[in-house]
C-alpha positions as CSV (number, residue, x, y, z in Angstrom):
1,X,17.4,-19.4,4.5
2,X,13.6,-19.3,5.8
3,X,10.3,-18.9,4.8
4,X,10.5,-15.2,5.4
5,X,13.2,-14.6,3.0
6,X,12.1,-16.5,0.1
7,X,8.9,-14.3,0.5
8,X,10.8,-11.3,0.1
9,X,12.8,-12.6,-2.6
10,X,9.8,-14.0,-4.7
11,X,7.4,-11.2,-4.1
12,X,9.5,-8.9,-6.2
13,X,8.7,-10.4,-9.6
14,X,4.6,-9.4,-9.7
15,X,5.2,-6.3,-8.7
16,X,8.2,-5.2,-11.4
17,X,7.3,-7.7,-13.3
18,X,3.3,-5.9,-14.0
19,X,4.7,-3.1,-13.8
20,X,7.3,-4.1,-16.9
21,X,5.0,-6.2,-18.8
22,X,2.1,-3.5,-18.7
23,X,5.0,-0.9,-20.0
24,X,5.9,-3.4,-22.7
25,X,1.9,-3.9,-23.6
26,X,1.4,0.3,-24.1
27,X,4.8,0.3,-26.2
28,X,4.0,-2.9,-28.2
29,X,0.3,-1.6,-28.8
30,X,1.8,2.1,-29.4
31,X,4.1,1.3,-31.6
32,X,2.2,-1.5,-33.1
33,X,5.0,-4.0,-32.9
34,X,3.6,-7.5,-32.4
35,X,7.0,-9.0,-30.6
36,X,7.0,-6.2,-28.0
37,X,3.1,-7.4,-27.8
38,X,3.9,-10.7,-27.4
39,X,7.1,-9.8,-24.7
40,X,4.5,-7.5,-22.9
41,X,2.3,-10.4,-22.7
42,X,4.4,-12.9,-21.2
43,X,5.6,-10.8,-19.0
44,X,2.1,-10.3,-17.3
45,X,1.5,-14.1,-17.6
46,X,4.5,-14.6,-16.0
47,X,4.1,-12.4,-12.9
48,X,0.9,-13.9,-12.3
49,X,2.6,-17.2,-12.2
50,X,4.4,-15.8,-9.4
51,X,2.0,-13.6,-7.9
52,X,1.0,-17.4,-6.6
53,X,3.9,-18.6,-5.7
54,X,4.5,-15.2,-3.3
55,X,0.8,-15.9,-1.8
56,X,1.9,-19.2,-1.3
57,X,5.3,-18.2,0.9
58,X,3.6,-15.6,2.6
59,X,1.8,-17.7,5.6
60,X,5.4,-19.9,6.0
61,X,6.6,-16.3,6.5
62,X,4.0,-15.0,8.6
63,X,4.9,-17.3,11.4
64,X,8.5,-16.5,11.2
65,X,7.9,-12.8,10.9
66,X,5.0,-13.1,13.9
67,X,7.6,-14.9,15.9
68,X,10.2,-12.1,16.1
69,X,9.4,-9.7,19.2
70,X,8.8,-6.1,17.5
71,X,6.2,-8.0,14.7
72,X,3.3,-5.7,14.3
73,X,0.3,-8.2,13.8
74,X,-2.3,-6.1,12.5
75,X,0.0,-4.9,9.3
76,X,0.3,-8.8,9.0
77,X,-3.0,-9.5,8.9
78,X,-3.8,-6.4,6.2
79,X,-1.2,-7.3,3.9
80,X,-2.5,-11.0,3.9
81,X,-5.6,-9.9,3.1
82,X,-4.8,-7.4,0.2
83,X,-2.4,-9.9,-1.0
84,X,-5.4,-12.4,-1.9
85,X,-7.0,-9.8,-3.7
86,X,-4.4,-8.5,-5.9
87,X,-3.4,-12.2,-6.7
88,X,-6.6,-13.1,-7.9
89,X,-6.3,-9.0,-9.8
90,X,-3.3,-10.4,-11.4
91,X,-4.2,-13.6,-12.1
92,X,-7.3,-12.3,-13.9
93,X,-4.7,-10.2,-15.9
94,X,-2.1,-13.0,-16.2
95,X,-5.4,-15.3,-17.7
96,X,-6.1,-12.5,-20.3
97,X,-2.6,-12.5,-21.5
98,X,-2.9,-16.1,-22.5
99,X,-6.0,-15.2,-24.4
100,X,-4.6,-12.4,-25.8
101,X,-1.2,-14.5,-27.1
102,X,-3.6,-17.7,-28.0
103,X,-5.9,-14.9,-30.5
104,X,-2.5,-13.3,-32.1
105,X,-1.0,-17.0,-32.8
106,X,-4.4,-17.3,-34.3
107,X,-4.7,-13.8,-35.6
108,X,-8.1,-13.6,-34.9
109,X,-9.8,-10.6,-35.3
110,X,-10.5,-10.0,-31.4
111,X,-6.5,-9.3,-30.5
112,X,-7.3,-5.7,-30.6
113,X,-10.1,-6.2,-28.3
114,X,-8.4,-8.6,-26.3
115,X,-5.3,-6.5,-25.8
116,X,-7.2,-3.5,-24.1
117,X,-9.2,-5.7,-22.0
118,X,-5.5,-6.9,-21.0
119,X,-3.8,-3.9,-21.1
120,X,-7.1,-2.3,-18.3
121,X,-6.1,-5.8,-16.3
122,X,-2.7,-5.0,-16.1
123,X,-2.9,-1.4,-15.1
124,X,-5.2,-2.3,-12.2
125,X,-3.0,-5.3,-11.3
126,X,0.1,-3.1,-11.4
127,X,-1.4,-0.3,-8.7
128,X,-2.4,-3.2,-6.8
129,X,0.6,-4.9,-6.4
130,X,2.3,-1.7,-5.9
131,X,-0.1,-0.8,-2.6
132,X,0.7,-4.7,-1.6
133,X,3.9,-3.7,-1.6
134,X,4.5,-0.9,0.1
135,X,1.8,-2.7,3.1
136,X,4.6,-5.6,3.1
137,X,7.2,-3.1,3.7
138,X,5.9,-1.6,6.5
139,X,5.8,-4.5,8.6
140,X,9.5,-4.4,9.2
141,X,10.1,-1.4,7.7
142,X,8.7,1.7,10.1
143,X,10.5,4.3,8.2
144,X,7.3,3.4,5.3
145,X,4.7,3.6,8.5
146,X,2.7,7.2,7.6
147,X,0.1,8.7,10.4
148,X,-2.5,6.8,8.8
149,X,-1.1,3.2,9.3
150,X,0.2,4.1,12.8
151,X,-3.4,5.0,13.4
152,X,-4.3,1.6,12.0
153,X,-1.8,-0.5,13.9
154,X,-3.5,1.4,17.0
155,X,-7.2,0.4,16.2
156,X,-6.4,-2.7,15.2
157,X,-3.8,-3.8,17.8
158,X,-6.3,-6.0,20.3
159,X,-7.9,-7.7,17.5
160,X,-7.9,-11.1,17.6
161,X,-7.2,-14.1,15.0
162,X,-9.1,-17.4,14.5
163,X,-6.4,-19.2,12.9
164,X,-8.5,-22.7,13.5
């Protein structure tokens, strides 16, 4: 096993897992049923948790992918950088969940509040990671590649990295 593959194993959960704990959130609040709150909650917290640890695999993974003769640099270098946005998206998120769960345990009167501050989080992390996503994909994956990001890995395909 490499670097490359525990990315793609680990970069699963923040995307399904936003995705689940957001659905969870709308449901809880919906329905106004605290533990699918609470569940909703975690969940978010959780994927943020590993929202880091995928940013954290991804450069170990880099230089295996970058290593391997058909790797297309420049899809590299876009997912990198989206990737550090949308962690910091869902970290934001992941923080607000904690808030959130620390004000129902305290029942204070701000959960409301709290929870559609949480639940806006969430929905923005969750299109995020869903974009950061499908970018990953295509850099092995060309049946994902659309006009657009053929067009990119053309524009972009003499650019030049300072990794120092």
């Amino acid at each position: 096993m490499n670097w490359a593959y525990f990315h793609l194993v680990i970069n699963h959960f923040p995307i399904i897992g936003v995705i689940i704990g957001t659905l969870l959130l709308v449901a809880g609040m919906v329905f106004n049923n605290q533990g699918v709150k609470i569940s909703g909650l975690g969940t978010v917290a959780f994927s943020a948790i590993m929202s880091i640890l995928a940013y954290v695999t991804g450069n170990p993974a880099e230089e295996v992918v970058r290593a391997m003769p058909d790797a297309a640099g420049s899809l590299i270098s876009r997912h990198e950088g989206l990737a550090s946005i949308g962690m910091y998206l869902i970290i934001t998120a992941g923080l607000m969940a904690g808030v959130s769960l620390y004000s129902i345990w305290k029942k204070e009167k701000s959960v409301r509040f709290l929870l559609i501050i949480t639940l806006v989080l969430a929905l923005i992390s969750s299109g995020a990671m869903v974009y950061i996503g499908r970018t990953g994909g295509q850099i092995r994956h060309s049946e994902f590649r659309d006009a657009a990001t053929k067009q990119y890995m053309i524009d972009h395909k003499n650019d030049v990295e300072d990794d120092d």
